[in-house]
ZAMARGU-4260 file (C-alpha; in steps of 0.2 Angstrom, whole numbers, plus 5000, padded with zeros to 4 digits):
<rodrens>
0) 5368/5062/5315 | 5370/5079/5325 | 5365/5078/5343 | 5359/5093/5354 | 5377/5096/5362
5) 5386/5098/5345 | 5393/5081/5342 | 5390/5071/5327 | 5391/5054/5320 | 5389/5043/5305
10) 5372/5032/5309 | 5371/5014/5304 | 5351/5011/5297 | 5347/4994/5305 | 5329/4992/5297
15) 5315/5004/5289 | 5298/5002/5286 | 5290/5012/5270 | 5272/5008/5277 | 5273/5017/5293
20) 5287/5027/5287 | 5298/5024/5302 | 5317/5019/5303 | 5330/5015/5316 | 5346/5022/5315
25) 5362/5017/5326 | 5376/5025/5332 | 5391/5021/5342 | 5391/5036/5357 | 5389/5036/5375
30) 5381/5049/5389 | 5366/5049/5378 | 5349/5056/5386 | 5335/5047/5385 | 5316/5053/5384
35) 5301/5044/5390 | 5287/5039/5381 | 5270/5040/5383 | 5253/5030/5376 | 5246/5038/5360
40) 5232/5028/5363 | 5229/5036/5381 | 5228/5054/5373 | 5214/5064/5374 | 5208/5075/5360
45) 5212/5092/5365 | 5226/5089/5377 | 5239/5102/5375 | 5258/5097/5365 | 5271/5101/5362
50) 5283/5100/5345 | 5299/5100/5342 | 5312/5099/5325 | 5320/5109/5313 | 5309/5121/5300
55) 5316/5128/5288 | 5332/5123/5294 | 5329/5132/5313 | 5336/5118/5324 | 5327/5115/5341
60) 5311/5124/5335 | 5299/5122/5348 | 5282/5124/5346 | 5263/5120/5354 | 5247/5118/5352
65) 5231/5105/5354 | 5227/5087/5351 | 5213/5091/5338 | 5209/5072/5333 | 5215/5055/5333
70) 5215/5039/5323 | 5213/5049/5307 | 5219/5039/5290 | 5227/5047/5276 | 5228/5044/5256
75) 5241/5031/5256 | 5243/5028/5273 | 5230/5017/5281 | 5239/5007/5293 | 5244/5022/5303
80) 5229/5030/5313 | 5237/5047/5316 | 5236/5059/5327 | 5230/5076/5320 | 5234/5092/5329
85) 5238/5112/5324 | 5253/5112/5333 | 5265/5122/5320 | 5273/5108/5310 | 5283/5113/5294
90) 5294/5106/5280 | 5311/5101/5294 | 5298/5096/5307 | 5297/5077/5300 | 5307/5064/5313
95) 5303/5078/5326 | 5295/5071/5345 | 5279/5076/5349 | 5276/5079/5369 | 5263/5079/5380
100) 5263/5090/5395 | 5271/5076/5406 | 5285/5077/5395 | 5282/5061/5386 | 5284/5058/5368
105) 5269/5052/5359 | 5271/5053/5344 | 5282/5058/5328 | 5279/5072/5319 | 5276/5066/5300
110) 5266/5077/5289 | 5255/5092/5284 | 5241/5096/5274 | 5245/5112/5265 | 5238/5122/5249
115) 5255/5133/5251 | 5266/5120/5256 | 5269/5127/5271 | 5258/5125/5290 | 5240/5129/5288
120) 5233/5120/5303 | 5233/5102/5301 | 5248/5094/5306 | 5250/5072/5310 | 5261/5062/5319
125) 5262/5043/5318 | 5258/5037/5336 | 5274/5031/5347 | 5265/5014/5350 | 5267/5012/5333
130) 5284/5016/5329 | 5289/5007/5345 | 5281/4990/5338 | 5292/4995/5320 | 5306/4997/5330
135) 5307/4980/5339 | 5301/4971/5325 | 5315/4979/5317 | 5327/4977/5330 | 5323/4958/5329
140) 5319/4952/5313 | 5325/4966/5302 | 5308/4969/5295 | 5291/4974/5298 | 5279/4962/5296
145) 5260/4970/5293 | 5244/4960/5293 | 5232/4959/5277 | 5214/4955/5275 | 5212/4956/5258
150) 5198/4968/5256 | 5193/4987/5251 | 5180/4996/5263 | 5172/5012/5263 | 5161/5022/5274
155) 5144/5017/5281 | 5134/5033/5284 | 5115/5033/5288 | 5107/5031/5270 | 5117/5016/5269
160) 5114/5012/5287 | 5096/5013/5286 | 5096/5001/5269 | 5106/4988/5278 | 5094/4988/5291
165) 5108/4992/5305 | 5101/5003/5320 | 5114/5017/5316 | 5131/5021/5306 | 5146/5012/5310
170) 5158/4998/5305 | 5167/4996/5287 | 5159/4991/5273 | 5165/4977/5263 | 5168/4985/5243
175) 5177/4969/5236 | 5185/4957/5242 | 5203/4948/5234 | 5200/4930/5227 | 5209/4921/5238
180) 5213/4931/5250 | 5213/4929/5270 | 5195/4937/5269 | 5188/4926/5253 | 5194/4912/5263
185) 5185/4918/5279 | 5169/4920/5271 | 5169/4939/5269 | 5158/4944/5254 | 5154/4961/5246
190) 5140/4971/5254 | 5145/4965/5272 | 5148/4976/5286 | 5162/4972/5298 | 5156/4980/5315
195) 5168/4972/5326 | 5186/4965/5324 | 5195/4953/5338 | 5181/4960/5347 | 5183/4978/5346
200) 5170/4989/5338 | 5174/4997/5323 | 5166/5015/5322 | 5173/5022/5308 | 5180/5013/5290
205) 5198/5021/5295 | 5199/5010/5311 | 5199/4994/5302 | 5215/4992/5292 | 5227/4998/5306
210) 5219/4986/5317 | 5222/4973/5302 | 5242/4979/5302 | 5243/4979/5320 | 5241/4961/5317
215) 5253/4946/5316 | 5252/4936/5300 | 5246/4917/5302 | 5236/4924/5319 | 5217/4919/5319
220) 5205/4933/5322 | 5184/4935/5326 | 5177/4945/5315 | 5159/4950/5319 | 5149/4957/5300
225) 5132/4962/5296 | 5123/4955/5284 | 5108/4951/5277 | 5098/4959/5292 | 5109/4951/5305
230) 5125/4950/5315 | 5136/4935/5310 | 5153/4928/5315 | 5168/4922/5306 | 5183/4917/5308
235) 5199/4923/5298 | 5218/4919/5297 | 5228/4935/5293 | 5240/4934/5280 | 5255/4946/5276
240) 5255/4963/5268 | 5267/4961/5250 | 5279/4979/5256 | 5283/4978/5239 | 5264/4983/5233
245) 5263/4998/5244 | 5256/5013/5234 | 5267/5029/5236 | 5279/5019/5245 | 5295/5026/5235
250) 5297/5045/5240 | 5311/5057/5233 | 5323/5061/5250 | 5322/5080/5254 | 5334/5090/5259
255) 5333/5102/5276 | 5318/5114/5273 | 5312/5107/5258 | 5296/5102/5254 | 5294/5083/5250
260) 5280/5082/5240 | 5267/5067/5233 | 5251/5066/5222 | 5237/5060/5232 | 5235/5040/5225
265) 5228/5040/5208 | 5224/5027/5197 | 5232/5024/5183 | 5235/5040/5173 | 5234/5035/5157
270) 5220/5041/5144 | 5202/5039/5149 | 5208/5034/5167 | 5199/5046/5184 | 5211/5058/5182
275) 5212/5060/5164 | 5195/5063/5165 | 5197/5075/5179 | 5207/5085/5169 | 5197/5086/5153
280) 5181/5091/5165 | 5192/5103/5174 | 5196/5110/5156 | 5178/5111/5154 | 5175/5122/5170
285) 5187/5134/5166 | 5180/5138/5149 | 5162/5139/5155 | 5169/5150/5171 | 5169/5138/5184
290) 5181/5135/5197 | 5192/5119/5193 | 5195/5104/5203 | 5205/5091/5201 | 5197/5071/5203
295) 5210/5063/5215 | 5209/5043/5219 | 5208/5045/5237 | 5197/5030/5246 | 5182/5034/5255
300) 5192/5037/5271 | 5193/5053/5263 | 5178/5057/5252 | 5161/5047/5250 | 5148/5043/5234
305) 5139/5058/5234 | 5121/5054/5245 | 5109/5053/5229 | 5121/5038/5224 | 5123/5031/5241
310) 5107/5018/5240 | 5111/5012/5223 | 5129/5010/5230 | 5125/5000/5244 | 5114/4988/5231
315) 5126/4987/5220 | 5142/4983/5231 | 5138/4963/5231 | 5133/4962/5214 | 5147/4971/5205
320) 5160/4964/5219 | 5156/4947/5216 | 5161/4950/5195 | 5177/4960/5202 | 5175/4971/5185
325) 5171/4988/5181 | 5151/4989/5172 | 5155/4986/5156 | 5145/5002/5148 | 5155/5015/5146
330) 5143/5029/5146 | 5137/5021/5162 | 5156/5022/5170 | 5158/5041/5164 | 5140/5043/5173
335) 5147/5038/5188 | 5163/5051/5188 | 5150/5065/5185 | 5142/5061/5200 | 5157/5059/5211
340) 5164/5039/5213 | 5168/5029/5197 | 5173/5010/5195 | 5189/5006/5194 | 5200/4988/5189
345) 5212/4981/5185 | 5225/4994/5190 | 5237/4985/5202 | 5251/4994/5211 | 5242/5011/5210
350) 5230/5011/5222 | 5229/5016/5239 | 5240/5006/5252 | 5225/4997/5258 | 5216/4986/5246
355) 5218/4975/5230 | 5216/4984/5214 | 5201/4971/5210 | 5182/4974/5210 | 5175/4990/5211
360) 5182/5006/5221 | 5174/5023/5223 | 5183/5039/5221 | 5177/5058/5223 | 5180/5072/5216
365) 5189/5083/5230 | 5197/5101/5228 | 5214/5102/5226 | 5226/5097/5242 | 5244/5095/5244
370) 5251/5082/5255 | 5267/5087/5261 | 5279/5076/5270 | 5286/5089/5283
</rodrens>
């Protein structure tokens, strides 16, 4: 580890955690500064920050720019609620501070979207308040210990609102839930819609699983669904995320201003599977002209069911995720990939980090981005 006045020294790793990608380092120095930190969760969207790192190999690199959105979720990473902003961020920038204008850290600069593989934008840092909890759960115990739910959700927009008979959008929609799991057990069922968790309303799909990982397993929580026309309580005993089943959890080391790279979470890519289909369609495109695209198993946090399908998703969600298979005709499976979500089973270990690989999963078909580790 090299420290701003020159010295360096060989770190001890006490602990990492791959799910919120965070790590604690030691090392045996004194006269060491200290910064302050802040609360992510107190930032506004459009405060001014500031980042600092090492692009390209440029040590103290300092750069600004705005808060442009909070709390957003990632393929791959949904128990991190990020925090989005166009400061410039580029490969060498990862492990850097992110300051407010009161000079406290709030977050970690982590990752960019990127066509080029350079910045275009759209920069995210994993909020201090949770790499601070990593850190003194690592400090502690040696690990991290995430909650788990046991259950896939996607978006509720207004056509699957108005079906539900809910007064507007909101909450996360129940897709499938894992036989035997902490929500099987608490009564969840496919087709609900969980609006409020520990008493704290869920707007958005993405809000749910870092509130689920925030969590301490064996804790009791309220959980507050609608279903059937009505709001109805339950009561659920969290159990503990397998680290072991992350998806995308094992990513090549870098060296100093170079990219890290990592395929959006696909499912399984053998013949016949999404994204060997996506390819042959993309195939297709080319010979008749058209621009390609590539079918990439992102959840719904990122892409939802086109709207002509959103009814029929929303009738079908308890149906299918009660059999926890894919429909059985293939004609009707390669009909749902045309229109832009497809069922998926059976393909444990490669999906997202959120969600058993049981029951159905909808995926669109997005344009091509890469996800760079900075």
């Amino acid at each position: 580890m090299k420290l701003i006045d020159q010295r360096e020294f060989k770190a001890k790793v006490l602990g990492s955690d791959k799910a919120t990608d965070v790590a604690v380092l030691k090392i045996d120095a004194t006269g060491l500064p200290a910064v302050r930190t802040g609360s992510a969760t107190k930032t506004r969207v459009g405060e001014w920050v500031v980042a600092i790192g090492a692009p390209y190999g440029l040590e103290h690199t300092v750069t600004s720019g705005i808060v442009s959105a909070k709390s957003r979720s990632l393929p791959g990473d949904a128990v991190v609620p990020f925090i989005q902003t166009d400061a410039a961020v580029n490969p060498g920038n990862s492990g850097g501070p992110l300051f407010n204008l009161d000079g406290e850290v709030i977050g970690i600069n982590s990752q960019i979207f990127s066509r080029s593989g350079g910045f275009q934008g759209l920069a995210f840092a994993i909020p201090i308040d949770v790499a601070l909890d990593a850190k003194d759960q690592i400090v502690k115990h040696g690990k991290v210990s995430h909650g788990k739910l046991g259950v896939t959700v996607q978006e509720v927009n207004q056509a699957l609102a108005e079906s539900f008979g809910m007064k507007q959008p909101g909450g996360a929609l129940v897709g499938s839930v894992q036989r035997n799991g902490p929500g099987a057990k608490a009564g969840l069922e496919p087709g609900d819609v969980i609006v409020k968790f520990n008493d704290q309303a869920i707007k958005r799909s993405g809000d749910l699983p870092p509130m689920v990982s925030s969590v301490k397993p064996g804790s009791t929580v309220k959980l507050e669904v609608w279903r059937d026309g009505k709001p109805v309580e339950l009561s659920a005993t969290i159990g503990e995320r397998e680290t072991g089943k992350v998806a995308n959890a094992d990513r090549p080391d870098a060296g100093q201003g170079q990219a890290r790279r990592r395929r959006a979470p696909a499912v399984c890519r053998g013949e016949g599977s999404l994204e060997a289909r996506g390819r042959a369609r993309r195939r297709g495109r080319r010979r008749r002209g058209g621009e390609g695209r590539r079918a990439a198993g992102r959840r719904d946090r990122v892409g939802e069911p086109h709207a002509d399908h959103q009814h029929r998703a929303a009738e079908g969600h308890r149906r299918q995720g009660r059999q926890g298979d894919r429909p059985a005709d293939p004609a009707r499976r390669r009909a749902h990939l045309r229109t832009g979500s497809a069922w998926v089973s059976g393909c444990s270990g490669t999906l997202p980090r959120d969600g058993p690989s049981a029951g159905p999963v909808f995926f669109r078909v997005i344009d091509e981005v890469t996800l760079v580790t900075s």
